[in-house]
Backbone as CSV, one residue per row, in Angstrom:
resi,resn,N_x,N_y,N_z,CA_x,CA_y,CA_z,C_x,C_y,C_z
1,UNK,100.312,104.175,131.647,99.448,103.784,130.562,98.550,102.650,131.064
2,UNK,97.338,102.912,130.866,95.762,101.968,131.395,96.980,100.345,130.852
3,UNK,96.600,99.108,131.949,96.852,97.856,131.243,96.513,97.396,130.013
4,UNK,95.026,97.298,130.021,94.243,97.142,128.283,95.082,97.697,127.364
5,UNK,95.276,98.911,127.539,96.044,99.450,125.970,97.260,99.105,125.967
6,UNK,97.808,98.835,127.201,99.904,98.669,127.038,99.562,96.752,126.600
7,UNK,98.752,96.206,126.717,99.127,94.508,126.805,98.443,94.455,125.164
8,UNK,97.758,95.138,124.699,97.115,95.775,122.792,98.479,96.610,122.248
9,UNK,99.509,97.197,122.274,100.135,97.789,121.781,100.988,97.087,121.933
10,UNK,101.625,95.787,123.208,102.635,94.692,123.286,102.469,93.911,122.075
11,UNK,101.063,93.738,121.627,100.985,92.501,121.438,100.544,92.926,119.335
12,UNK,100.394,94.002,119.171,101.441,95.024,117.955,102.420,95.179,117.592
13,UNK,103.202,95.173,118.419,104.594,95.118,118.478,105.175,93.944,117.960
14,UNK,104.206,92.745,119.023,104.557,91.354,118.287,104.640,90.927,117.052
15,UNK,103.387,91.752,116.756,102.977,91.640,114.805,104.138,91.740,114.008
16,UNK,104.670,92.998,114.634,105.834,93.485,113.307,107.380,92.630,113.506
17,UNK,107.112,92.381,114.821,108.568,91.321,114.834,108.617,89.787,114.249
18,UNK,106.970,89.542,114.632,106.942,88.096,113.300,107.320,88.567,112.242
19,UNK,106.818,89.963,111.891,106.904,89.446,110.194,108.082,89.813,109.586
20,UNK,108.137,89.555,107.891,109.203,88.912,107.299,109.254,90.153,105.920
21,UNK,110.543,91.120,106.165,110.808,92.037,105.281,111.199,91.015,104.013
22,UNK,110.828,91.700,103.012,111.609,91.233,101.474,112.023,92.840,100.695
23,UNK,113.283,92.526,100.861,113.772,93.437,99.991,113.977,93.465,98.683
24,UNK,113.373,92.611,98.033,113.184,92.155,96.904,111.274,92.488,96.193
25,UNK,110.548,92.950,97.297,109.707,93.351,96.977,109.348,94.533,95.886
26,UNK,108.409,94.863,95.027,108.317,95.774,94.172,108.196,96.878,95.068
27,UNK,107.718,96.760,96.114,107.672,98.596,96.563,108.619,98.506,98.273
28,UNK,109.393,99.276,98.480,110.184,99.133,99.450,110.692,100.564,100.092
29,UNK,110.971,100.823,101.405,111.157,101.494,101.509,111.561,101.905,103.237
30,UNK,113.061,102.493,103.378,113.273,102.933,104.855,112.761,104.365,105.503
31,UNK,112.589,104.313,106.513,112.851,105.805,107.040,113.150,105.883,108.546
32,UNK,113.865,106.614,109.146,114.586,106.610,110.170,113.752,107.998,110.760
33,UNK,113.084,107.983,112.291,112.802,108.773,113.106,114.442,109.382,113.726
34,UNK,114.912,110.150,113.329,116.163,110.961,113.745,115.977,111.586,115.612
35,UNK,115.253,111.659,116.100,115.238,112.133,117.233,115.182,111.136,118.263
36,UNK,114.318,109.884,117.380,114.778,108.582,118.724,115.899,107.814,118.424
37,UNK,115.600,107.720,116.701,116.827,106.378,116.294,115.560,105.334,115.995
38,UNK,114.463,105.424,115.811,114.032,104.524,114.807,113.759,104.100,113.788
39,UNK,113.916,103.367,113.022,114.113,102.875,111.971,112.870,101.724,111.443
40,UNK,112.192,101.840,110.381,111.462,101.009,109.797,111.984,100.934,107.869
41,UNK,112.052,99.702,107.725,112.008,99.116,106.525,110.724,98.448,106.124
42,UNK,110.411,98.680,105.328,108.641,98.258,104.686,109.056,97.934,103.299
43,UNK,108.413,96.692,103.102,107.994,96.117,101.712,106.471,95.816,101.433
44,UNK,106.231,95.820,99.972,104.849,95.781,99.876,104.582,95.214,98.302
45,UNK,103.744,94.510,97.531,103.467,94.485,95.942,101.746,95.511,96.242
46,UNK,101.840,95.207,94.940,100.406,95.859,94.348,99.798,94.867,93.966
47,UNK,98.296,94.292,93.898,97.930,93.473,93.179,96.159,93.902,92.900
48,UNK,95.530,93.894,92.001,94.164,94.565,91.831,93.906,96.245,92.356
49,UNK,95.517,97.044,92.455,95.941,98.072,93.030,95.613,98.498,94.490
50,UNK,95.239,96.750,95.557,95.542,96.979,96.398,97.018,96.550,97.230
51,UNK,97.422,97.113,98.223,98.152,96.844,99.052,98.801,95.498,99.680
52,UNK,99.209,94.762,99.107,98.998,93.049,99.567,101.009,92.687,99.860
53,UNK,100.915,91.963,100.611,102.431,90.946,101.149,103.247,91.613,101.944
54,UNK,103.051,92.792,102.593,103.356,93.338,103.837,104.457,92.544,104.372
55,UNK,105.562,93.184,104.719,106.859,92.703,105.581,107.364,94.127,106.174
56,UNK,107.905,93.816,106.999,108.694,95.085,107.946,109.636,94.414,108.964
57,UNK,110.561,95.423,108.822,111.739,95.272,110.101,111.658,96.913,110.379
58,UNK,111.794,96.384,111.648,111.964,97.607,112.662,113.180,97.468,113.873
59,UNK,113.868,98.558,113.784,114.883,98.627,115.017,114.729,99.744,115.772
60,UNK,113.619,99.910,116.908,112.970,101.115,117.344,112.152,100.468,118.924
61,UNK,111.808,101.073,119.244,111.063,101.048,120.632,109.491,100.554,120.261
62,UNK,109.265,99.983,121.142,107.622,99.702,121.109,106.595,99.804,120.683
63,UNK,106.341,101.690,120.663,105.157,102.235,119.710,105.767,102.166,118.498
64,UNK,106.935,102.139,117.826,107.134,101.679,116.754,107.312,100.584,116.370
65,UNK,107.737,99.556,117.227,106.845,98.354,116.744,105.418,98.171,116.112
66,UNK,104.377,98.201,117.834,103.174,98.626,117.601,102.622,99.256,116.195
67,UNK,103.166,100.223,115.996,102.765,101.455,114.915,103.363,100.367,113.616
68,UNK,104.283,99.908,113.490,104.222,99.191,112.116,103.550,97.514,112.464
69,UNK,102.850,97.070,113.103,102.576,95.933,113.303,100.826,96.405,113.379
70,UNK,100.560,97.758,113.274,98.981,98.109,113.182,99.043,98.226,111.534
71,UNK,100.103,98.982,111.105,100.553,99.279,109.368,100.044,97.829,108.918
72,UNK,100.737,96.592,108.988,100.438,95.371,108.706,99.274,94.951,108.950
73,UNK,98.401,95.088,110.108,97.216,94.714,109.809,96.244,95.512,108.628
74,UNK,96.570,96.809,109.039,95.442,97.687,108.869,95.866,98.322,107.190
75,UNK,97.082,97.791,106.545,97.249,98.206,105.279,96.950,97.141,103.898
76,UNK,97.171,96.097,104.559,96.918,94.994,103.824,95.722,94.524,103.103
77,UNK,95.367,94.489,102.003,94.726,94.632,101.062,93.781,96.420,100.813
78,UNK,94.620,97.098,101.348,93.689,98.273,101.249,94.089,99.103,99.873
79,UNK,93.052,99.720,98.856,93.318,100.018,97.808,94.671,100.959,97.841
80,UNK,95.727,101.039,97.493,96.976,101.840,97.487,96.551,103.444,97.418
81,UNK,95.315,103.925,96.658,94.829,105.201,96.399,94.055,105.697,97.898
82,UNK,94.265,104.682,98.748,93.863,105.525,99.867,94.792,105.532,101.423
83,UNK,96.059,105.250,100.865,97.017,104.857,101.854,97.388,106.416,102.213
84,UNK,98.112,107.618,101.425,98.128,108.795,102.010,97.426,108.981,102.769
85,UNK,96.010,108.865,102.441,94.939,109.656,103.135,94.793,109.229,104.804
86,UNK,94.713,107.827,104.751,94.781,106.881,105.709,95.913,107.673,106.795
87,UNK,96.733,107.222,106.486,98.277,107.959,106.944,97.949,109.398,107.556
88,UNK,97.458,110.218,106.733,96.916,111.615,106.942,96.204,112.032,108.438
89,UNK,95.229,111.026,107.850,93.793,110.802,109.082,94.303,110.725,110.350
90,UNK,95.205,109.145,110.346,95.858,108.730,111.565,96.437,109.853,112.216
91,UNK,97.230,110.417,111.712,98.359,111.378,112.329,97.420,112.822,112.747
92,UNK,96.298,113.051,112.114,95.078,113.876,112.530,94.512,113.477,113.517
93,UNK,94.361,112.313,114.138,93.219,111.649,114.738,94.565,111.941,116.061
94,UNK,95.852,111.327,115.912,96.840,110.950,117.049,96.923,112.459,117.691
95,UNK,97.033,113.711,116.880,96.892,114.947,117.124,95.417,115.770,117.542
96,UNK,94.668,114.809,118.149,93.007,115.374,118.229,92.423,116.196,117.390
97,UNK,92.838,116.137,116.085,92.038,117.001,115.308,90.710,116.139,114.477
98,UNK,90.853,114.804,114.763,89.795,113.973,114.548,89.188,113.348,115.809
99,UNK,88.157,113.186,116.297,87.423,112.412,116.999,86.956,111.100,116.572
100,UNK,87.494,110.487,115.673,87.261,109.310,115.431,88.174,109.042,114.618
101,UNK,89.165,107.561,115.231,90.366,107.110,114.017,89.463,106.984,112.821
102,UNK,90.673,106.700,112.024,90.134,106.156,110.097,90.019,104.499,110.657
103,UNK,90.719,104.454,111.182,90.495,102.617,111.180,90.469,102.565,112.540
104,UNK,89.495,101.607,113.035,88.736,100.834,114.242,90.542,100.454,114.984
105,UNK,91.195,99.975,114.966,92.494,99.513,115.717,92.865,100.582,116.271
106,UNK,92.779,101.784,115.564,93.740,102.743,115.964,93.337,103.505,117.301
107,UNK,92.382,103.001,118.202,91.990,103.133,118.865,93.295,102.624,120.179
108,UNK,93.804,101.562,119.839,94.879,101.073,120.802,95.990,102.024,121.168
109,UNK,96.056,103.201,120.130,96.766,104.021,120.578,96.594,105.059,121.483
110,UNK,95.034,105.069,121.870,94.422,106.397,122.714,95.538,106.813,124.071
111,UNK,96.093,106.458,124.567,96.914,106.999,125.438,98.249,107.946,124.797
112,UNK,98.806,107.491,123.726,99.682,107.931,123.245,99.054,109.489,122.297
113,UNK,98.202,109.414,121.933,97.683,110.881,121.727,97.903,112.093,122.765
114,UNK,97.977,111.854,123.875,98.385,112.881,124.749,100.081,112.824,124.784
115,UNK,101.089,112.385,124.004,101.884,112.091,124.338,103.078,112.380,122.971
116,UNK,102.813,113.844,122.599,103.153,114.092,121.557,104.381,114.003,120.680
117,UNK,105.445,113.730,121.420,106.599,113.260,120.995,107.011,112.382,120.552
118,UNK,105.794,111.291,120.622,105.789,109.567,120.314,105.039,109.650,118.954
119,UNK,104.194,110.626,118.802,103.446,110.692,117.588,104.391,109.949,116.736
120,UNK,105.546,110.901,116.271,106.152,110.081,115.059,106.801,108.445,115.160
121,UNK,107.064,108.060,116.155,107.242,107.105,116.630,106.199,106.150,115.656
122,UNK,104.890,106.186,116.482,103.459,105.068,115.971,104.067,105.316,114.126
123,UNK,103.725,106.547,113.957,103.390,106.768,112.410,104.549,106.653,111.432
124,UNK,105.385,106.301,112.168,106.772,105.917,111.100,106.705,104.767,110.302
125,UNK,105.655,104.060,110.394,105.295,102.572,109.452,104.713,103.127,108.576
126,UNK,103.714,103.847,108.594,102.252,104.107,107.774,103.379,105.353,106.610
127,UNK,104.716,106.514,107.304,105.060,107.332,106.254,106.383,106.314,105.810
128,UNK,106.398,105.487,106.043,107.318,104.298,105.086,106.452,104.229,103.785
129,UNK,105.213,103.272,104.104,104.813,103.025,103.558,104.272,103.602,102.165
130,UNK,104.069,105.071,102.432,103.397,106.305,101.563,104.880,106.485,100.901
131,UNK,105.967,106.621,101.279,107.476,106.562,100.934,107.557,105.715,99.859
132,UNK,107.270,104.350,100.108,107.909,103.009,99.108,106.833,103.169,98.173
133,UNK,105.397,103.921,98.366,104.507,103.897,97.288,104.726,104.911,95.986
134,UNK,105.261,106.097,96.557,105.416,107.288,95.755,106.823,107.043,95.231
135,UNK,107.963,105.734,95.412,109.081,105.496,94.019,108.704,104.552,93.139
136,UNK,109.267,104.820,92.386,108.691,103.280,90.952,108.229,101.964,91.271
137,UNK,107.852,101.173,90.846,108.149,99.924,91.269,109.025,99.360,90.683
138,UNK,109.488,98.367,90.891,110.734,97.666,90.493,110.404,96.555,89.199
């Protein structure tokens, strides 16, 4: 993997290990990649029905770090009515059926697009997230 993108996807990774799950959040939610063993927990509120207070724990490898530490940048304040889609795109774009990510970051992943087994890996933050949105809130 080119340096530029592995020392951009390290430093993603970093994102999601600063930050600070609340399980006490109104929208919450796990999901476990079964074929590696990764695991993401995502919390989130609603506020003006966007996306706002982002926390995650992850117990997973790198691009899933990465992949929920891009979730945190790239979800945060974004209207909640376009988080599927978002999610959608990404996992279109990681699969070349788009030529251009939905969001400018997601570009850090360009190596891992050829690398199809990791797909779910990156995108296990972003289908948390669509997860903790589609149960009640608390």
């Amino acid at each position: 993997m080119d340096a530029l993108y592995q020392k951009q996807i390290l430093a993603l990774a970093k994102q999601s290990r600063d930050s600070v799950y609340d399980s006490q959040a109104p929208y919450t939610a796990s999901c476990d990649n079964p074929v590696c063993g990764d695991r993401v927990d995502l919390s989130f509120a609603i506020a003006d029905g966007k996306l706002q207070k982002l926390g995650v724990k992850v117990r997973g490898c790198a691009l899933c770090e990465a992949g929920a530490g891009l979730a945190l940048a790239a979800l945060d304040g974004m209207p909640a009515t376009q988080l599927a889609q978002v999610t959608a795109d990404f996992a279109a774009w990681l699969g070349k059926d788009h030529k251009v990510p939905p969001i400018e970051d997601m570009v850090k992943f360009i190596p891992v697009r050829d690398i199809r087994n990791r797909h779910k890996c990156v995108l296990l933050a972003f289908h948390t997230a669509t997860t903790a949105l589609d149960r009640p809130a608390i």
